[in-house]
C-alpha positions in Angstrom: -45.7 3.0 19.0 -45.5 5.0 15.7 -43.3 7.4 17.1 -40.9 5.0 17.9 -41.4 3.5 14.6 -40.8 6.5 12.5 -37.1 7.7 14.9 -35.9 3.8 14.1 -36.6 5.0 10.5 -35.1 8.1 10.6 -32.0 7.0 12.3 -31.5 3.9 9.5 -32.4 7.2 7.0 -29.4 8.9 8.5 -26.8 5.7 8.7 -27.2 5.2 5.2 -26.7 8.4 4.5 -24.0 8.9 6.6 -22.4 5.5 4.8 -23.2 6.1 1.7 -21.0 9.8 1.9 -17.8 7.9 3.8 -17.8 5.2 0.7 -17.9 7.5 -1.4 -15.0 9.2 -0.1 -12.9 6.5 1.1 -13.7 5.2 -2.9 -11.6 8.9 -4.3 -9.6 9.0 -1.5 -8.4 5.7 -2.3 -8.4 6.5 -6.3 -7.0 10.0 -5.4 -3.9 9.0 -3.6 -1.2 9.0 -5.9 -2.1 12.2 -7.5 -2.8 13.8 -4.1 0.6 12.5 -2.7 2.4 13.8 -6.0 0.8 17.2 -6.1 1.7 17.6 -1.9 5.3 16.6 -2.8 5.9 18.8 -5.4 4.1 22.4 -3.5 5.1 21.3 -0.1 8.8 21.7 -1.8 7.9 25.0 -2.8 6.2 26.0 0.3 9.1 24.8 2.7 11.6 26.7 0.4 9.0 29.7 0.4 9.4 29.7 4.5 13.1 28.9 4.3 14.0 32.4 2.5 11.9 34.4 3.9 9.4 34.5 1.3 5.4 34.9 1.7 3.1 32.2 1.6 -0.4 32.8 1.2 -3.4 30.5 1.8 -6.4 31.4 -0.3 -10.2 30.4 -1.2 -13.8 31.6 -0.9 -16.7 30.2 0.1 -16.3 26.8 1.0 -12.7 26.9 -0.4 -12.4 29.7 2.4 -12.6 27.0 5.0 -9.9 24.9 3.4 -7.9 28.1 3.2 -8.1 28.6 6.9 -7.5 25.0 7.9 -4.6 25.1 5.7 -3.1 28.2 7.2 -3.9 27.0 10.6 -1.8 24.0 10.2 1.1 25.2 8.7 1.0 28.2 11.3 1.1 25.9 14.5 1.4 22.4 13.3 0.0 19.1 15.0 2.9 16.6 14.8 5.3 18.3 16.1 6.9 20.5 18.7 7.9 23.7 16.6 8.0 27.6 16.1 5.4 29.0 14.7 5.3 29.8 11.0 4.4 32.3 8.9 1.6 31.9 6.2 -0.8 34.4 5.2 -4.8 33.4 4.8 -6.6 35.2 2.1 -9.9 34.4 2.5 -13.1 35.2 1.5 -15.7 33.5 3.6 -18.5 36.0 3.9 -18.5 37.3 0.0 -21.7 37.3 -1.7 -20.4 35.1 -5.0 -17.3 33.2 -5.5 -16.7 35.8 -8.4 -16.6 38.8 -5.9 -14.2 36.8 -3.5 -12.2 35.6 -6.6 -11.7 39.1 -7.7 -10.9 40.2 -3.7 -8.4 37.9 -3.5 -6.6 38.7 -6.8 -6.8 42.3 -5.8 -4.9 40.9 -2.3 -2.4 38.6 -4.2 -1.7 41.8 -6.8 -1.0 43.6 -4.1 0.7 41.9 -1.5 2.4 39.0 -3.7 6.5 39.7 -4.6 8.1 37.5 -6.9 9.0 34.2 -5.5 6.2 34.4 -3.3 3.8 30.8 -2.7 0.1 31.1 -3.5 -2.1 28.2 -2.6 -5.4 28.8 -4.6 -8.2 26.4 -2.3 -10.7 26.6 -5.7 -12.9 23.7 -6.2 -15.5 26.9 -6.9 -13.7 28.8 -9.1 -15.0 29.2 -12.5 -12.2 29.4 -15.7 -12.5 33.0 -15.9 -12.0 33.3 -11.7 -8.7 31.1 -12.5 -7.6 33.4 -15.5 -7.9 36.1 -13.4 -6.0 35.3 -10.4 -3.3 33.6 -12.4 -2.9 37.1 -14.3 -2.1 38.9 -10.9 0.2 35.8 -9.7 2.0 35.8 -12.8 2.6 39.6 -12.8 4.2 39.5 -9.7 6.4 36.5 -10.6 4.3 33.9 -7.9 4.2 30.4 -7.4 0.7 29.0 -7.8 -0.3 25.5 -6.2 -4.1 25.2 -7.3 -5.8 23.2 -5.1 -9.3 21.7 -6.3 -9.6 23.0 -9.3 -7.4 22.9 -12.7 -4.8 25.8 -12.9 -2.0 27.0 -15.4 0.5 25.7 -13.1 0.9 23.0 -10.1 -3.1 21.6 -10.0 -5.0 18.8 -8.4 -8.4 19.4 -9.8 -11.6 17.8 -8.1 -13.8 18.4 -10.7 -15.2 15.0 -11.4 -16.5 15.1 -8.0 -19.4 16.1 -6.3 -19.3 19.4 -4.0 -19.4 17.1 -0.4 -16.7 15.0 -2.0 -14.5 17.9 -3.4 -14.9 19.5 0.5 -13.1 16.3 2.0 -10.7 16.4 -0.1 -9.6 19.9 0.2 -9.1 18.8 3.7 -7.3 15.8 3.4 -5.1 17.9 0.7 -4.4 20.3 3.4 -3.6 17.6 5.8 -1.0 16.2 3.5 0.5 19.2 2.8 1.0 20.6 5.6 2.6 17.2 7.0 4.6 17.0 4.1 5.9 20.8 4.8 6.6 20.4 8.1 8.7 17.2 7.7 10.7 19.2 4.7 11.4 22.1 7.4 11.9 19.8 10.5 12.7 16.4 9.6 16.0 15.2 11.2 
């Protein structure tokens, strides 16, 4: 009998805590739209011309923003909506770096090196500090880059999640990627 008693407790435990995270984010989501829908437009533009003449298009984060990266990346690469080629985007990410500063200062190293003028960086960087985002801006704006910061506020085209809490600023890296890449591929393929 008190086994029983304490799973039923446990699993209500874990329903509200499982409800309590998806109203939370269906409340920013909701609150977030416009802003999310704006920022997609206006670096989905970018991107698509980025692809269209020949230009590189990078996908970076680290740590959790590493994930994003690669979800990003993946979906631009081979797409979900739509039959379609292939497309090129590059993921800079550093997943398995000791601190965010470390993967910050990989990936500007990366972007310094690899980045040409014209170029599309999306920064995933709901963990970067001010100092991480001065520091890869420095390298992006030497080599005449593009920068859409994602999660974080940048210099240049930003959504920033700050206000939010880190499981919050997670799903909406995601749905941000989402977007995006839905919003790049009907730029490239819409008919």
């Amino acid at each position: 009998g008190s086994i029983q008693c304490c799973r039923v407790k446990r699993n209500m435990t874990n329903f509200e805590i499982i409800s309590t995270l998806l109203h939370q984010h269906i409340e920013r989501l909701s609150l977030s739209a416009d802003t999310i829908a704006d920022v997609c437009n206006t670096a989905a533009t970018q991107i698509a011309n980025a692809i269209a003449s020949e230009q590189k298009v990078f996908s970076a984060g680290t740590g959790i923003d590493g994930s994003a990266a690669l979800c990003f990346r993946q979906l631009i690469r081979e797409g979900i909506w739509l039959e379609r080629p292939t497309l090129p985007i590059i993921d800079l990410t550093a997943i398995n770096t000791i601190n965010t500063d470390s993967g910050a200062a990989w990936i500007t190293q990366e972007l310094n090196s690899l980045g040409q003028p014209n170029d599309v960086a999306v920064i995933w960087g709901s963990q970067l500090s001010p100092a991480n985002v001065e520091m890869i801006n420095a390298a992006t704006d030497q080599r005449r880059m593009h920068v859409i910061w994602i999660g974080t506020q940048g210099p240049t085209v930003s959504l920033s999640f700050d206000d939010a809490d880190a499981q919050v600023r997670a799903s909406l890296s995601y749905i941000t990627a989402l977007a995006m890449a839905r919003i790049v591929e009907s730029h490239l393929f819409s008919t």
